[in-house]
C-alpha atoms as a printed R data frame, in Angstrom:
   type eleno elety resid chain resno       x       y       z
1  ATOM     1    CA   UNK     A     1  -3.269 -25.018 -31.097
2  ATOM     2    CA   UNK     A     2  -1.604 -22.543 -28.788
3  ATOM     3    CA   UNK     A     3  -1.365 -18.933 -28.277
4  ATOM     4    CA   UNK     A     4  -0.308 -16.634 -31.099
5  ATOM     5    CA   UNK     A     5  -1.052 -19.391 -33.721
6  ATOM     6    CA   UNK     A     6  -2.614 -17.892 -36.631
7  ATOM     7    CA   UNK     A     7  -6.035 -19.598 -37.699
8  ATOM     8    CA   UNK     A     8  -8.711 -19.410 -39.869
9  ATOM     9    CA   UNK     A     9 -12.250 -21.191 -40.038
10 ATOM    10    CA   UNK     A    10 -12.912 -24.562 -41.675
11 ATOM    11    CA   UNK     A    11 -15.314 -24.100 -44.231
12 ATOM    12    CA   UNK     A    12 -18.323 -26.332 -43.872
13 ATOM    13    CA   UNK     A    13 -21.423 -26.682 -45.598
14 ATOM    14    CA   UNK     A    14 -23.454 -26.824 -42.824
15 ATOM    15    CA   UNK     A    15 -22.251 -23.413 -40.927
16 ATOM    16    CA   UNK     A    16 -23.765 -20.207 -42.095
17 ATOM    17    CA   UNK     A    17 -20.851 -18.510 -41.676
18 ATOM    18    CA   UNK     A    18 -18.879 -17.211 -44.287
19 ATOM    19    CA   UNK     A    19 -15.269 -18.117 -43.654
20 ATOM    20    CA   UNK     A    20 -13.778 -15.346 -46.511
21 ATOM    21    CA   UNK     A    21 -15.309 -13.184 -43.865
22 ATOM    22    CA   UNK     A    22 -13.147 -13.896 -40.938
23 ATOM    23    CA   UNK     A    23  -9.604 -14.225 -43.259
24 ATOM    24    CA   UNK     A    24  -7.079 -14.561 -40.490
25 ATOM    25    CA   UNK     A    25  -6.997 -14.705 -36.858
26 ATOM    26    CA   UNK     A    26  -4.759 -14.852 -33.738
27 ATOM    27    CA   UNK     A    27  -5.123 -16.642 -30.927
28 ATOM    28    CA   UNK     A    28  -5.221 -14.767 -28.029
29 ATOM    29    CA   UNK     A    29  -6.702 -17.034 -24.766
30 ATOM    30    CA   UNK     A    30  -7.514 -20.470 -24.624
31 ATOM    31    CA   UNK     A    31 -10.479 -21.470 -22.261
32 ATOM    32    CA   UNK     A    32 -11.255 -24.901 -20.995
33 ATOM    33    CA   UNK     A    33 -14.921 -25.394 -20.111
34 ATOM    34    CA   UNK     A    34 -16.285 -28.133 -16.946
35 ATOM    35    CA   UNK     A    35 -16.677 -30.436 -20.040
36 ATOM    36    CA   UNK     A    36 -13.152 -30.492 -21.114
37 ATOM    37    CA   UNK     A    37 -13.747 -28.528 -24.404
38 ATOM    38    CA   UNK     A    38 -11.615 -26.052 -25.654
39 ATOM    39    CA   UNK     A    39 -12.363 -22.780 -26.572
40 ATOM    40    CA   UNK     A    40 -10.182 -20.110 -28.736
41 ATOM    41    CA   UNK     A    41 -10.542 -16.201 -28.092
42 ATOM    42    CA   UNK     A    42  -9.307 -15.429 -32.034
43 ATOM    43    CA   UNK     A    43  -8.383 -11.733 -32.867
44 ATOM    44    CA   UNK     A    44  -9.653 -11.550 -36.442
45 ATOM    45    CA   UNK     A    45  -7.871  -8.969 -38.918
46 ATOM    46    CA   UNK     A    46 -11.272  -8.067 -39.873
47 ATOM    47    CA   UNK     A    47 -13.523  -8.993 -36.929
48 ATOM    48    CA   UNK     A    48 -13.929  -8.135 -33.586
49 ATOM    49    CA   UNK     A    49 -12.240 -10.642 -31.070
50 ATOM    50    CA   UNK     A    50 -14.638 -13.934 -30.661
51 ATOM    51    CA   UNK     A    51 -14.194 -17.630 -28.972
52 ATOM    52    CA   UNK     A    52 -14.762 -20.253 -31.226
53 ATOM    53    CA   UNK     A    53 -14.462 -24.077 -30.266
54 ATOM    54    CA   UNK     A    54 -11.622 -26.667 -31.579
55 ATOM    55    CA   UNK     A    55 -13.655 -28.408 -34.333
56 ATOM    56    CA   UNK     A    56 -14.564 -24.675 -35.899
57 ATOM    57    CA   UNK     A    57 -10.588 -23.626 -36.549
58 ATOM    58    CA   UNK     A    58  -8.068 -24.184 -38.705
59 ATOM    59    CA   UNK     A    59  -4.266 -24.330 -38.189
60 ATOM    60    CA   UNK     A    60  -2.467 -21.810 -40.632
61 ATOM    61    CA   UNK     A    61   0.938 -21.454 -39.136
62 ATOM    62    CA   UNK     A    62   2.271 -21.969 -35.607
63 ATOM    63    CA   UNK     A    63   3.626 -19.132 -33.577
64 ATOM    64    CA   UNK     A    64   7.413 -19.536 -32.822
């Protein structure tokens, strides 16, 4: 995943989020942490901005 790649979470049993919630985001910023995970800052159309890790997103569509 890059920025501008649109996203949306994976829906898991185990997470108490709702993912109807979030809809759609937009990657803005990509953040590597000391441990070599990834983290996404995702605009959401109906959220506030947040980071979420790899494993927690979903690849809708590719940005250019």
């Amino acid at each position: 995943m890059q920025v501008g790649d649109v996203v949306r979470p994976v829906k898991c049993e185990q997470s108490p989020l709702n993912p109807e919630r979030f809809n759609f985001g937009v990657i803005l910023d990509i953040h590597e942490d000391d441990y070599g995970i990834l983290y996404y800052e995702v605009h959401w159309v109906t959220e506030d901005p947040e980071w979420w890790k790899e494993g927690e997103l979903e690849l809708v569509s590719e940005s250019g």
